[in-house]
Steps between C-alpha positions, in 0.01 A plus 500: 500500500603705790874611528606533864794722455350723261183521769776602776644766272178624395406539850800677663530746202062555591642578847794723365235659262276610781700611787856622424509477094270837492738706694799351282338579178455821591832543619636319175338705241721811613882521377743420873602918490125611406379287803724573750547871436090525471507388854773625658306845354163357690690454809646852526180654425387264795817638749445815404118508585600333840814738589262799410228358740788410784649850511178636511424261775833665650423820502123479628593267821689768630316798322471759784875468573575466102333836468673703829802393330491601161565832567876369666563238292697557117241390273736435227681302696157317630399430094835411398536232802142365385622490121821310597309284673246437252772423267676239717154335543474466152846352359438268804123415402592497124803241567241252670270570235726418234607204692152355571390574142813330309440184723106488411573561145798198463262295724229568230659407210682193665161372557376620170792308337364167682150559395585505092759237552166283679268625186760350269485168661134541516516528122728205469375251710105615305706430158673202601142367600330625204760292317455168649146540458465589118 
């Protein structure tokens, strides 16, 4: 005999399984300081691969006036304006980061939490009729 609500169950944790379950687990198996400080290390890799490629940008759109003026401008000055502003960047980009990532990972393991609680009443409501029919 068929048991409606532990068909239901069976289903939505099938759906969980398949869609968002695989990106929890993965998030899940990692410890909440390993996770978020593994991507908050992704992501500044990431801004720092884009600033690099902006300033670059930067100097090249304006290359032939970048280059009459290099000989005026304080080049110390020029590097220590670009590291400043690197560094602003990246406490700003590394805040987000954090943010984002601590959000995902308590998301993750909220919805984790639900899908072991539904296993468990998966296993009871299988008992219970395991019971009634032996």
């Amino acid at each position: 005999m068929l048991n409606e609500e532990r068909i239901k169950l069976m289903t939505k944790m099938a759906c969980y399984e398949a869609d968002e379950g695989r990106k929890n687990v993965a998030i899940g198996s990692y410890f909440r300081g390993d996770y978020i400080g593994l991507q908050v290390i992704k992501s500044i890799i990431s801004a720092t691969i884009a600033y690099v490629i902006i300033f670059v940008m930067y100097i090249f759109y304006d290359f032939e006036v970048f280059m009459a003026d290099i000989y005026k401008m304080d080049l110390l000055q020029f590097a220590k304006s670009a590291i400043i502003n690197y560094l602003i960047f990246m406490a700003i980009y590394a805040a987000f980061s954090y943010g984002v990532f601590t959000y995902r990972y308590t998301k993750a393991k909220k919805s984790l939490k639900t899908y072991y609680n539904n296993l468990k009443k998966l296993a009871y409501l299988y008992d219970r009729e395991t019971k009634k029919q032996g």
